[in-house]
Structures are given as C-alpha cells and as structure tokens.
ChimeraX commands (.cxc) that place a marker at each C-alpha (Angstrom):
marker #1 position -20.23,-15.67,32.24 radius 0.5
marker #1 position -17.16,-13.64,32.81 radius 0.5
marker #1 position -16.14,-12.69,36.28 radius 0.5
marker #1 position -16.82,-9.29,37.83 radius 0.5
marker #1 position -13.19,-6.91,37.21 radius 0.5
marker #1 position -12.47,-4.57,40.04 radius 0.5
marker #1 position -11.93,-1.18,38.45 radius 0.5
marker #1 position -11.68,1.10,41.44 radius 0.5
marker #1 position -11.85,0.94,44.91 radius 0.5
marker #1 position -11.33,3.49,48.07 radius 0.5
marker #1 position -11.67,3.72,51.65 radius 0.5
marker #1 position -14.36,6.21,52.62 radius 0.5
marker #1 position -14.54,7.77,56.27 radius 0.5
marker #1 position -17.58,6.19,58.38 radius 0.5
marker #1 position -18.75,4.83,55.33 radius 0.5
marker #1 position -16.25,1.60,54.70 radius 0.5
marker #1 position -14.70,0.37,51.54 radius 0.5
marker #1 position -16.15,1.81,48.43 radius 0.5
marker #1 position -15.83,-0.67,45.00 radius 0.5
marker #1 position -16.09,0.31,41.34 radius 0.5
marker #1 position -16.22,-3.05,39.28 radius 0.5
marker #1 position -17.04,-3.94,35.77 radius 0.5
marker #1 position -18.46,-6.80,33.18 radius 0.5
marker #1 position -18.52,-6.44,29.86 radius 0.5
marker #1 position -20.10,-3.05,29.60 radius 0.5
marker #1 position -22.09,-2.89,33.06 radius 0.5
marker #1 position -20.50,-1.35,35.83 radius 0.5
marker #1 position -21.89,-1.67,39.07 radius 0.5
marker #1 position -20.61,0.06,42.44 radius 0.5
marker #1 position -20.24,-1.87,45.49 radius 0.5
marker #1 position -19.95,-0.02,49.12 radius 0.5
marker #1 position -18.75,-3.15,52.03 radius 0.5
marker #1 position -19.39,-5.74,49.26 radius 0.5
marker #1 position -23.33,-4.94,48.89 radius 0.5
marker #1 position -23.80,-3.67,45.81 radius 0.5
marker #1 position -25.89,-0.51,45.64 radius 0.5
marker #1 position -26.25,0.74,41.83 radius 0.5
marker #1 position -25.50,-0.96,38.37 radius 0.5
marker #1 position -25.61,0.81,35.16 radius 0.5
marker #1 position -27.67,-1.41,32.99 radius 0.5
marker #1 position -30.56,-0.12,35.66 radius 0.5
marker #1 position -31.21,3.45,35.30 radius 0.5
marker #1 position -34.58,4.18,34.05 radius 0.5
marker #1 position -35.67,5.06,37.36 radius 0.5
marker #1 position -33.11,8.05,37.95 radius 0.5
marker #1 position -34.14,8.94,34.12 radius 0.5
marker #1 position -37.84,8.92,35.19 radius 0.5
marker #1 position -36.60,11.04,38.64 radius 0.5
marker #1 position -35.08,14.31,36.44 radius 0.5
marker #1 position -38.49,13.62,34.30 radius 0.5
marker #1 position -41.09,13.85,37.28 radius 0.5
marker #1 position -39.03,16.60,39.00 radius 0.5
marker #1 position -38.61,18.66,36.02 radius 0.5
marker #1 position -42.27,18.18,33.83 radius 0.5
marker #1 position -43.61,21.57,35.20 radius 0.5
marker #1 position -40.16,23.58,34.31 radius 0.5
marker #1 position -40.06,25.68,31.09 radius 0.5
marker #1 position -36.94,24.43,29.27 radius 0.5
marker #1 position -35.63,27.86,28.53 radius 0.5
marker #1 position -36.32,28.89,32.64 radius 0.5
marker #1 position -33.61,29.40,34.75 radius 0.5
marker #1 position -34.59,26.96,37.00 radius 0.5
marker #1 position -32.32,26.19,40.33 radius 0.5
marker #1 position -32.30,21.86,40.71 radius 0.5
marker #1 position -30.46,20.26,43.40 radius 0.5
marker #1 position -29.81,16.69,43.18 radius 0.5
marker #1 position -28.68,14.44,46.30 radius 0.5
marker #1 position -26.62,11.42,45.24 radius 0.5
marker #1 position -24.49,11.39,42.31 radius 0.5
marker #1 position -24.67,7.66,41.73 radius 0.5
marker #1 position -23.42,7.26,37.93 radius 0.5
marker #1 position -24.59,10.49,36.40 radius 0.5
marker #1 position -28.05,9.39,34.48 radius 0.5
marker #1 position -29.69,12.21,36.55 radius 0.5
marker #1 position -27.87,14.65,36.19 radius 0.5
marker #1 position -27.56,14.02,32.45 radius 0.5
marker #1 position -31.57,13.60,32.29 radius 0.5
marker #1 position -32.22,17.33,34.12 radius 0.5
marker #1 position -29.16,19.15,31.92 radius 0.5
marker #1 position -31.50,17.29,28.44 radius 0.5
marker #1 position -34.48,18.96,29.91 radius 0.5
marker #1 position -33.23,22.30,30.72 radius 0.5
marker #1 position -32.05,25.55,29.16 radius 0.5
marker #1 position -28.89,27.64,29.14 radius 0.5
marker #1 position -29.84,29.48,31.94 radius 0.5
marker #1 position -30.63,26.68,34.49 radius 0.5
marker #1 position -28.17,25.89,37.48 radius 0.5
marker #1 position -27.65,22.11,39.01 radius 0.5
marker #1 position -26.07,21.73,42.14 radius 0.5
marker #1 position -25.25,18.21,42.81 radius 0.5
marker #1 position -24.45,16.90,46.30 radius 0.5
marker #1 position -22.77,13.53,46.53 radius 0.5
marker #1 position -20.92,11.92,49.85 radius 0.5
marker #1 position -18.09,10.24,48.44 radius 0.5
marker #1 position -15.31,11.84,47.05 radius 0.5
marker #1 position -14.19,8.76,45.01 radius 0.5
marker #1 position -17.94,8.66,43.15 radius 0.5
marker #1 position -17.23,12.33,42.07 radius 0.5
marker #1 position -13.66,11.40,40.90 radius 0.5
marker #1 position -14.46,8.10,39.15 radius 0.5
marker #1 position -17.44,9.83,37.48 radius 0.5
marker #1 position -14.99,12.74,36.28 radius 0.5
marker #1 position -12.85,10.21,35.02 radius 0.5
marker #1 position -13.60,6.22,33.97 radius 0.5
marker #1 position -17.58,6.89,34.36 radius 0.5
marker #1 position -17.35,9.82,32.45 radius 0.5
marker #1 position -19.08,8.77,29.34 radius 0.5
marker #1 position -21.97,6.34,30.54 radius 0.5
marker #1 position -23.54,9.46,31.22 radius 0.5
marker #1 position -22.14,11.68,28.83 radius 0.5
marker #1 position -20.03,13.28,31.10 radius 0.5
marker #1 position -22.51,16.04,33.03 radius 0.5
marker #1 position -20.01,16.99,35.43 radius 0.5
marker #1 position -18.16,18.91,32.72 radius 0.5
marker #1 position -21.70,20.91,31.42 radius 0.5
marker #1 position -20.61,24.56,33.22 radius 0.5
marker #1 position -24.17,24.68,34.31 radius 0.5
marker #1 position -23.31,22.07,37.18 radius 0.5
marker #1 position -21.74,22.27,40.49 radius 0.5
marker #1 position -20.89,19.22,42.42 radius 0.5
marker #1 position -20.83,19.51,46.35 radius 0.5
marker #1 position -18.83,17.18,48.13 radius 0.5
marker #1 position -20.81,16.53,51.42 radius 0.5
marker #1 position -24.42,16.14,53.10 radius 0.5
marker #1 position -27.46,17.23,50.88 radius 0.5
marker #1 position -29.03,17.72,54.34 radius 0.5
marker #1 position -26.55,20.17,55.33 radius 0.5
marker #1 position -26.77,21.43,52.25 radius 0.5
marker #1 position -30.50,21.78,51.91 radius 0.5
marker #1 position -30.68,22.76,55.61 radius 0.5
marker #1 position -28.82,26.50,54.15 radius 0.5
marker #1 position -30.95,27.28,51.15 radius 0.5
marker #1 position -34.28,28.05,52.35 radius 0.5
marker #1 position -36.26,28.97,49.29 radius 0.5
marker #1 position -33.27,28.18,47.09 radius 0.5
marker #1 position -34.43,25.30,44.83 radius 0.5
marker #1 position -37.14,24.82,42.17 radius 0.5
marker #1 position -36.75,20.79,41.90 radius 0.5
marker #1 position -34.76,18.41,44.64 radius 0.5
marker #1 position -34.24,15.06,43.38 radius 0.5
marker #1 position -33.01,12.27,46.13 radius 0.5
marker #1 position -31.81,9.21,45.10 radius 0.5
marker #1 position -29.57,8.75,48.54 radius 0.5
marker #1 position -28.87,5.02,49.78 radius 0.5
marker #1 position -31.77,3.08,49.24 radius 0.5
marker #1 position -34.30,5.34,50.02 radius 0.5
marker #1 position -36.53,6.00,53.11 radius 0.5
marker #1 position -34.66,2.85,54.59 radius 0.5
marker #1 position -30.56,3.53,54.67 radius 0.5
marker #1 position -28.45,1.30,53.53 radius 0.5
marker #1 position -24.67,2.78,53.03 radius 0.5
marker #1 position -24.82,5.63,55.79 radius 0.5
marker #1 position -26.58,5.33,58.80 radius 0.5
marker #1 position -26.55,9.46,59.04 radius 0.5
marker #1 position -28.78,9.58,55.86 radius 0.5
marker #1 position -31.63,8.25,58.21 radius 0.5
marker #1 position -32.10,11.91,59.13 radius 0.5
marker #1 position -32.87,12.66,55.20 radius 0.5
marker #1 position -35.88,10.88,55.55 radius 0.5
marker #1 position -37.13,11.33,58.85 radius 0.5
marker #1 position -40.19,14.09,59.87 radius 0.5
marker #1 position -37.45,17.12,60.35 radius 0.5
marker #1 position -35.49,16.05,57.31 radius 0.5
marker #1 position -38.79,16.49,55.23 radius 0.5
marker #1 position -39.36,19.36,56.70 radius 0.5
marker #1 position -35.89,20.76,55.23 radius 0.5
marker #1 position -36.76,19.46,52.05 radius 0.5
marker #1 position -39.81,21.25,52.15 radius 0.5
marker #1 position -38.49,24.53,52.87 radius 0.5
marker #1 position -35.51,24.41,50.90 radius 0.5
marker #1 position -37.73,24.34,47.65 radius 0.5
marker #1 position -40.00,27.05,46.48 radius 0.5
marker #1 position -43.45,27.97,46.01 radius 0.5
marker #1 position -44.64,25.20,43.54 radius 0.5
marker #1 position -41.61,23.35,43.65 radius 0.5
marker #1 position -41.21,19.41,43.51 radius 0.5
marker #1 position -39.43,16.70,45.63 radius 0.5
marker #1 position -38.99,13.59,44.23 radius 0.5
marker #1 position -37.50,10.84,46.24 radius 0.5
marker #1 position -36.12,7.68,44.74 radius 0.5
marker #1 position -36.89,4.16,46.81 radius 0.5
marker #1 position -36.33,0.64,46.43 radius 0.5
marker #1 position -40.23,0.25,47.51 radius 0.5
marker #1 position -43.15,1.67,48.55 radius 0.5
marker #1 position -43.48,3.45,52.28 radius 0.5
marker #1 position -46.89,4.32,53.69 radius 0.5
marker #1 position -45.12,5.87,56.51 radius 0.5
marker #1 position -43.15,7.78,54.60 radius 0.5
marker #1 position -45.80,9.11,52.62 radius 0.5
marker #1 position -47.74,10.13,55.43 radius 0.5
marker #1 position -44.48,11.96,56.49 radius 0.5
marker #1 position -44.75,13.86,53.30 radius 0.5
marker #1 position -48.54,14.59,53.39 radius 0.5
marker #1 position -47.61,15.87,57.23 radius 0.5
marker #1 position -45.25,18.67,56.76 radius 0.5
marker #1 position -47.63,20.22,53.25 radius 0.5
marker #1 position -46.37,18.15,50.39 radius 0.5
marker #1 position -49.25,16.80,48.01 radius 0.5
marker #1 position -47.71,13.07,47.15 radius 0.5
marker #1 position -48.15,11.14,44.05 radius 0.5
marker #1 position -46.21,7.71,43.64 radius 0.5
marker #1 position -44.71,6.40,40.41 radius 0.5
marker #1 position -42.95,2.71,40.17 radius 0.5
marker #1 position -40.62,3.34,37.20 radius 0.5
marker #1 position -39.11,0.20,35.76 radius 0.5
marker #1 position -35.13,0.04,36.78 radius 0.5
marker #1 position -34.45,-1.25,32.93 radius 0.5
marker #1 position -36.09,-0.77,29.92 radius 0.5
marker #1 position -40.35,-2.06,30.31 radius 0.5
marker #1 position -39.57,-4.80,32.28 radius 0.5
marker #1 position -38.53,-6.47,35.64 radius 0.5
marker #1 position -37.43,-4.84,38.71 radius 0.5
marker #1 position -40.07,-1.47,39.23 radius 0.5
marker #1 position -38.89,0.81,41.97 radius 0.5
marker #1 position -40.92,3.63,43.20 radius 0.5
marker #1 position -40.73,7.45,43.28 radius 0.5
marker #1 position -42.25,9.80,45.64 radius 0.5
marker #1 position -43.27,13.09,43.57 radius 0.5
marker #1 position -44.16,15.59,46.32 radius 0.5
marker #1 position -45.02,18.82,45.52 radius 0.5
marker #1 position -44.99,22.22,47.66 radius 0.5
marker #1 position -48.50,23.54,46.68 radius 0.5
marker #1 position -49.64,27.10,47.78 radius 0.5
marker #1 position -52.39,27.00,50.42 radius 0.5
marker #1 position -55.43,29.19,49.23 radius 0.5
marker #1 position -56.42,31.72,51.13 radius 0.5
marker #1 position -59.75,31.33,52.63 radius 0.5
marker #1 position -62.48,33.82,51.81 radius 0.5
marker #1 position -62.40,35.01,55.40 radius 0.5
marker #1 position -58.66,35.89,55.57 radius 0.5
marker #1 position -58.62,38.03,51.82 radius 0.5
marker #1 position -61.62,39.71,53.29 radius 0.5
marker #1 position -60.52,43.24,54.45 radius 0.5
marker #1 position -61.51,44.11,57.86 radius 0.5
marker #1 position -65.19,46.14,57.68 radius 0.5
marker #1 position -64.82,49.93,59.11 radius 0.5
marker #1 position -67.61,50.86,62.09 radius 0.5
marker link #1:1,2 radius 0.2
marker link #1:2,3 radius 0.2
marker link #1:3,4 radius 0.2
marker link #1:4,5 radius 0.2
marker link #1:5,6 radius 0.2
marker link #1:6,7 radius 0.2
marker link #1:7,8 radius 0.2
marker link #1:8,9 radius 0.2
marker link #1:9,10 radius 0.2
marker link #1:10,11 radius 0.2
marker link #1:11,12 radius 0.2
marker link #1:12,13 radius 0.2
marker link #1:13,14 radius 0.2
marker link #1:14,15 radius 0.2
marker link #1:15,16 radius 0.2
marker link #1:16,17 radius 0.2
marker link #1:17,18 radius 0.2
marker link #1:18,19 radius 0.2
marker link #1:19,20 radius 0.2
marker link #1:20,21 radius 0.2
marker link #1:21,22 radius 0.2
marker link #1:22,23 radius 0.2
marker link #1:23,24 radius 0.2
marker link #1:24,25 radius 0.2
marker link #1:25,26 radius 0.2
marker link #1:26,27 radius 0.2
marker link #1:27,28 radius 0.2
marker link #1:28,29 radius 0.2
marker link #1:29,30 radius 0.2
marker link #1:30,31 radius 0.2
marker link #1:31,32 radius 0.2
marker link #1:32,33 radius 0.2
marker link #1:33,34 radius 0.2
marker link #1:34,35 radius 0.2
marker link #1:35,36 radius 0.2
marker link #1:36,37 radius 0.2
marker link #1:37,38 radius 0.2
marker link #1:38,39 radius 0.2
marker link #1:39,40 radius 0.2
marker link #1:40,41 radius 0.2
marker link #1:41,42 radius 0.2
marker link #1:42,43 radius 0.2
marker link #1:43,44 radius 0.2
marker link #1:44,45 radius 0.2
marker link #1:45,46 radius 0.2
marker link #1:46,47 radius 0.2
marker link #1:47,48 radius 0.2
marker link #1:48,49 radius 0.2
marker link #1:49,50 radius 0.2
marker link #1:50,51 radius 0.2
marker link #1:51,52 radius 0.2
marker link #1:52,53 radius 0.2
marker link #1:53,54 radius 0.2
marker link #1:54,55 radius 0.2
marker link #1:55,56 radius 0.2
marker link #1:56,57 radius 0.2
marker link #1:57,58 radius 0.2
marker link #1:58,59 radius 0.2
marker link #1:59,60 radius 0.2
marker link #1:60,61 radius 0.2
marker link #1:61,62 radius 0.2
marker link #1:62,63 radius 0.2
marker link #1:63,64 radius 0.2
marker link #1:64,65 radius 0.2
marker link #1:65,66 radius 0.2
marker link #1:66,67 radius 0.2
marker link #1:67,68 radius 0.2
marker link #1:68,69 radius 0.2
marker link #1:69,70 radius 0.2
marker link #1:70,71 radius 0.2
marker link #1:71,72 radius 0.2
marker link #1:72,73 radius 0.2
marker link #1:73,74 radius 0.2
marker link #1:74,75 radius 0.2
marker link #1:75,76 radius 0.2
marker link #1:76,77 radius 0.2
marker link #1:77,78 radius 0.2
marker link #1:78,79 radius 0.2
marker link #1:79,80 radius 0.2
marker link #1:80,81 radius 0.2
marker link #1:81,82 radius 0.2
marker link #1:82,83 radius 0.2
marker link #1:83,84 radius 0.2
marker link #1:84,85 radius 0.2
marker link #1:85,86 radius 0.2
marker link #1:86,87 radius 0.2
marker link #1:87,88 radius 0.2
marker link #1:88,89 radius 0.2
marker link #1:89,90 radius 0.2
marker link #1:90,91 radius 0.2
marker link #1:91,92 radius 0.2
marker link #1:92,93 radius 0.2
marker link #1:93,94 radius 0.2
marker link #1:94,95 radius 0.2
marker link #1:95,96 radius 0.2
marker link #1:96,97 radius 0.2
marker link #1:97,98 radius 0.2
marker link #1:98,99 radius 0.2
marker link #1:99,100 radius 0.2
marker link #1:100,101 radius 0.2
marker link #1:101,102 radius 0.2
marker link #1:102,103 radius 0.2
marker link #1:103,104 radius 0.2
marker link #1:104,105 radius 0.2
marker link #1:105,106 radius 0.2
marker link #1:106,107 radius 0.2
marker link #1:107,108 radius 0.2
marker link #1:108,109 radius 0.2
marker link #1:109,110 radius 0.2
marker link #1:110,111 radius 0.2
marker link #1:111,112 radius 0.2
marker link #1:112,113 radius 0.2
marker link #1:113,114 radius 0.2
marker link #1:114,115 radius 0.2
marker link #1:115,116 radius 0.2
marker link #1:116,117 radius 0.2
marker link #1:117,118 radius 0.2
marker link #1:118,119 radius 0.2
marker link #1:119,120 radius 0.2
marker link #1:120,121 radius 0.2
marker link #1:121,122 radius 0.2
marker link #1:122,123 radius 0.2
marker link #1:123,124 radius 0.2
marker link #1:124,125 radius 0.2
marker link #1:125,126 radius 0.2
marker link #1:126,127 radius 0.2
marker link #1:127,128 radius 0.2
marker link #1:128,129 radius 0.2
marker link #1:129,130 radius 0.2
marker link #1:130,131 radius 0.2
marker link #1:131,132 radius 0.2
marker link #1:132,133 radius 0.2
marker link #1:133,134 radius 0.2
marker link #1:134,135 radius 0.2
marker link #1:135,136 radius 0.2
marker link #1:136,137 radius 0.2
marker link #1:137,138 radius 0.2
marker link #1:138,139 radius 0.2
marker link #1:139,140 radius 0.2
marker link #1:140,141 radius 0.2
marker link #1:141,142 radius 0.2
marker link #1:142,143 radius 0.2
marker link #1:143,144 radius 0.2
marker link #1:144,145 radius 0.2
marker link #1:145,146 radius 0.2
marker link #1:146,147 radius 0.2
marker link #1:147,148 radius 0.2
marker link #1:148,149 radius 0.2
marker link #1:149,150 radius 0.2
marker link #1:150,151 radius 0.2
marker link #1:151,152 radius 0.2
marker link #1:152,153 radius 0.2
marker link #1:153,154 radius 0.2
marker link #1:154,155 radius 0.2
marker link #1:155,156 radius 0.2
marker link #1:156,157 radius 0.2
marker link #1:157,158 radius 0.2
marker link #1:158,159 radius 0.2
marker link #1:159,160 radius 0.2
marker link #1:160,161 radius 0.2
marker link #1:161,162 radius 0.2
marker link #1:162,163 radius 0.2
marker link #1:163,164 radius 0.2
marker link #1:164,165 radius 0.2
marker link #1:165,166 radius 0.2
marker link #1:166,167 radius 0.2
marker link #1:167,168 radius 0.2
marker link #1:168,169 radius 0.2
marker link #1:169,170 radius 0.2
marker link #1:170,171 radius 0.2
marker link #1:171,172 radius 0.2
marker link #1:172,173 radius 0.2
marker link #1:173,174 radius 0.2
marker link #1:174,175 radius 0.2
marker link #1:175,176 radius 0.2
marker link #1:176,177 radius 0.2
marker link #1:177,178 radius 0.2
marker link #1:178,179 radius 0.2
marker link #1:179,180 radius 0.2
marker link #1:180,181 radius 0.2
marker link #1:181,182 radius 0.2
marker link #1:182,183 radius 0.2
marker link #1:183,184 radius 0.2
marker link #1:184,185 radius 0.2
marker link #1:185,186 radius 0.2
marker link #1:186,187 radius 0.2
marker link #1:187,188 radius 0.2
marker link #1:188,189 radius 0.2
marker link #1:189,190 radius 0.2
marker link #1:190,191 radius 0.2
marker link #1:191,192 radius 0.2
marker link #1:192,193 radius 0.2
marker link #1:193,194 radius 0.2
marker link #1:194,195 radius 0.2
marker link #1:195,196 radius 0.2
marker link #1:196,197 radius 0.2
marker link #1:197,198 radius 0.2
marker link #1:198,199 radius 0.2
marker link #1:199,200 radius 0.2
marker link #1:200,201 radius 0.2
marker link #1:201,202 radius 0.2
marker link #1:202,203 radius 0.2
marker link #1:203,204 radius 0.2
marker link #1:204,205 radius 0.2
marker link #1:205,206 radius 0.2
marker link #1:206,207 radius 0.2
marker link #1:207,208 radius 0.2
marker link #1:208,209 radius 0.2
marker link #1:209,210 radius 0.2
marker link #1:210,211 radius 0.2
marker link #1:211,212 radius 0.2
marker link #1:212,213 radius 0.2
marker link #1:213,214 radius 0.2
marker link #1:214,215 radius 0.2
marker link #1:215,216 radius 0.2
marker link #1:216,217 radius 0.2
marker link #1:217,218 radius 0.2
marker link #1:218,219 radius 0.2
marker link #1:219,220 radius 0.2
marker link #1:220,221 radius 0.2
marker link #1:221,222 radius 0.2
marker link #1:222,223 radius 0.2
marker link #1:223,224 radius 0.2
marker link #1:224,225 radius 0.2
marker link #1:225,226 radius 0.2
marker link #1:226,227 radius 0.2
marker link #1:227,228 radius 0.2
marker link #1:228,229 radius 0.2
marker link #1:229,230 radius 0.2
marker link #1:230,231 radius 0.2
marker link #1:231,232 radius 0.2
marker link #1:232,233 radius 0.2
marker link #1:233,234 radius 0.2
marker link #1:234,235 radius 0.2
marker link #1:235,236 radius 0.2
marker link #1:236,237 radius 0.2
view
C-alpha cells in the first residue's frame, strides 16, 4: 500500500496543526495527527443536504446555512437540490479548509465555492447563527464530530441546551436542523425534543451501502397549534 503524501498543512490559532494528505485518489484531513474526514466517506454529508432540503421546492428561494465546510460534498449536494434563486451561506473555522477547497480540493466536489449562490464565512456558525434570528430555512451541522467535540473544544457550546436553542431560533417556521454525528446521543436528543424540535434519527452509511453508518439528527421547528380555547374570541356580556 502506498504511504500517505502530505499535501498541505497549516497552523491554526487554538486549534493546532491542520494536515491535508493524500493516497491515490483519497484525501483525508488530519487536525493534531487525528484524522477527522476522508473523501472516500461522504454519503453521510450527501444524505445531510438530502434530509435538510426534502421539504424545499427546488425553484424556492430558500436561505441554507451550513456549519463546517469539511470537503465540499454538502455544499455541492444542497446547490444539486436547489434553484437559481436559493442562497447558501457556509460557515467554516479554518481558513486553510476554505483555501485548500478553493484550490487543490476544488474538484472532489465540483468546486461549490465558485456557484455565485454561495457565501463562505470564515468563523463560528454559533456566532453566526446567534445574529440571524428567523434567517434560515435549513441548517446543516456537520462540526467536529458531533454532539461530542473533537477538534475545538469551543464547539461544545454548538451542542449544548443554549446552543440548540440558537439553532432553533435562527431557522424559520417549518424549518429543519440536521446535525451530523459519529453516533447516536439520547441526551442530545432529549436536548432537541426540550427546546421544540420534533427529532427523527437517520444512520446514513459513510460509503456507498456498506460499513461504517453514522447518524443524523433531523429536527424540525414545527408550528404549535393553537388550542381551541386560545382562537376562541373572547364572548361579549
């Protein structure tokens, strides 16, 4: 087997040495050695921008925000599913992930990051979500390794009760969270069911039909109905 080629590498603030290294045709990225995401496994963000996006019209002008850049199959899956008129705003941490994917990742994906209807954040999707109340039909999050972090310990706050709770207000009526994990989280579904998400749980296989299955929280922001009493108007006496 032919060894692993380093193709990139960079020094990221508080998060440590970020590596871009390749076989053959896989590339995988490393961050402190501990590799986080290959290439040959991406059916799971494919089945992310599918989940998030079923109840979208294609021709809608839909607003999608998508936390974690990783190598671009997202991104590329929700601009496949959408129209003209949607908008993606994508929010990734590293600066050297944005510049590798603008450059020697570039075609894996397709190259999203030049489709005009995209606009790439560098920074928190927390922050980011934390300022557009009401802004987003679909939020996909595919940050570290889900619920539990693994490159950042900040992104902890992403999953905890009041980082939910941003999710769930940055997305409209009827819109749809879907969180990528490694594995299944009772806890964090209960997190989800707490703040007013309904929760539904896919486990997507990372390549092709077989091996590795990870899981996906869909959670959706479902209208309350109004109770009899309350669309009642008030008698007059």
């Amino acid at each position: 087997m032919k060894p692993w080629e380093t193709v990139e590498r960079a020094q990221v603030p508080d998060v440590g040495e970020v590596m871009l290294a390749r076989r053959d045709e896989e590339y995988v990225l490393r961050v402190r050695g501990q590799t986080l995401m290959s290439s040959r496994q991406h059916g799971s963000e494919m089945a992310m921008a599918e989940a998030g996006c079923a109840n979208l019209a294609a021709e809608a002008p839909a607003r999608v925000l998508v936390g974690g850049l990783g190598f671009g199959f997202t991104v590329r899956a929700v601009l496949d599913r959408l129209g003209p008129g949607a908008r993606v705003v994508v929010a990734e941490l590293m600066p050297p992930v944005v510049e590798w994917n603008r450059g020697v990742l570039a075609p894996l994906a397709k190259a999203p990051l030049e489709d005009p209807r995209v606009t790439v954040v560098e920074g928190d999707v927390g922050r980011l979500m934390r300022k557009q109340q009401g802004g987003f039909d679909v939020i996909l999050l595919d940050v570290d390794n889900g619920p539990t972090a693994l490159t950042h310990p900040d992104n902890d706050s992403l999953y905890d009760l009041t980082g939910v709770s941003h999710a769930f207000n940055a997305l409209r009526s009827n819109g749809t969270l879907v969180v990528w994990s490694a594995g299944p989280s009772p806890a964090f579904t209960n997190r989800l069911e707490e703040v007013g998400f309904t929760v539904q749980l896919l486990h997507p296989a990372a390549h092709g039909s077989k091996g590795t299955r990870h899981t996906l929280f869909v959670a959706r922001r479902v209208p309350k109905a109004k109770s009899p009493a309350s669309s009642r108007r008030p008698s007059r006496r």
